[in-house]
C-alpha positions in Angstrom: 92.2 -49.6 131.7 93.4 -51.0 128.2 94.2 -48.6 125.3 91.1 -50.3 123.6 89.1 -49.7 126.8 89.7 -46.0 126.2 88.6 -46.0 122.7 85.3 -47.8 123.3 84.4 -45.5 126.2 85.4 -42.6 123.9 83.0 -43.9 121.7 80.4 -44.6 124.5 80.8 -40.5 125.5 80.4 -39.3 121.9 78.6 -42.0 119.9 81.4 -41.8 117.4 83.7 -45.3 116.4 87.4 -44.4 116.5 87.0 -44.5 112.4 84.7 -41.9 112.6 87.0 -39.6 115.0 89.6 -40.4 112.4 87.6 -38.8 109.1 86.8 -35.8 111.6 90.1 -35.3 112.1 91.1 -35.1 108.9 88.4 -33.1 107.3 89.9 -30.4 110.0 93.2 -30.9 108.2 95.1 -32.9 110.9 97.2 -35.8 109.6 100.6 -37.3 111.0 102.3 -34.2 110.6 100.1 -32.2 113.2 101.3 -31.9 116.8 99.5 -34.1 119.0 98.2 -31.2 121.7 96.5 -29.9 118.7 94.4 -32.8 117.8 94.1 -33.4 121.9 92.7 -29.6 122.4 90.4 -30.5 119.6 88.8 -33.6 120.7 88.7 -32.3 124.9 87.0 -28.5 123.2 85.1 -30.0 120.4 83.8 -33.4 121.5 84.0 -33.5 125.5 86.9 -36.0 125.7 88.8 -36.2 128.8 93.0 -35.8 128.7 93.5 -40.2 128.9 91.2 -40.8 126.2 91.5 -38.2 124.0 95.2 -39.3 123.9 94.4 -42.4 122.9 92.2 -41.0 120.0 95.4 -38.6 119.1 97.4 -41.6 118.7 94.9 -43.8 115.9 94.4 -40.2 114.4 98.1 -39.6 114.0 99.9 -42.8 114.1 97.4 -45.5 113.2 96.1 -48.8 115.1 99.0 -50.7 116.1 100.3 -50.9 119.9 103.3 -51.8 121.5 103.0 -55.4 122.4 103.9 -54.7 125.7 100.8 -55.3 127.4 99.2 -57.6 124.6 97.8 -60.7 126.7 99.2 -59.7 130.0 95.7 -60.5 131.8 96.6 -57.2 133.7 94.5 -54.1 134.3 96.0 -52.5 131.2 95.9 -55.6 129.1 95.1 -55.7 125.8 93.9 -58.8 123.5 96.0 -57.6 120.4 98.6 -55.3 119.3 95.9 -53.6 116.7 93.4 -51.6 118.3 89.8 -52.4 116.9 88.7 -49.2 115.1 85.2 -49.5 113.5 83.3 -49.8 116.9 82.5 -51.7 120.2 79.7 -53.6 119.1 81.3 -55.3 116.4 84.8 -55.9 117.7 85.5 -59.8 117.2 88.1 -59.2 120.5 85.7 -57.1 122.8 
């Protein structure tokens, strides 16, 4: 599964766009200083996320969209088409 596979099915679960998780998280106070198993309790307690997609929401809440290019056009089963995840929703992203 691609990292942006993750986030859409996140979004899928909770009807919320990555974007959206990310203004959650920061009305609770969570920014790139927070520990990342806080934010991951969070989303698994508050929003039903399981443990390998609420990681990938904890890292666009704390460290942004961009990816390591390691995967980026593989063609594999963790490929991804760019090295910026797509953050304002399934339906509109021009790579999905």
């Amino acid at each position: 599964m691609s990292f942006q596979a993750y986030l859409d099915k996140a979004e899928e679960q909770t009807g919320l766009t990555p974007r959206q998780f990310i203004a959650l998280a920061k009305e609770q106070g969570f920014d790139e200083s927070t520990k990342s198993s806080v934010v991951l309790n969070w989303l698994k307690q508050e929003h039903g996320l399981g443990h390998g997609h609420a990681q990938a929401m904890v890292h666009v809440i704390l460290k942004g969209p961009k990816i390591s290019s390691k995967h980026v056009g593989t063609g594999g089963t963790h490929s991804d088409a760019s090295d910026t995840l797509w953050l304002d929703g399934k339906a509109s992203n021009p790579n999905g």
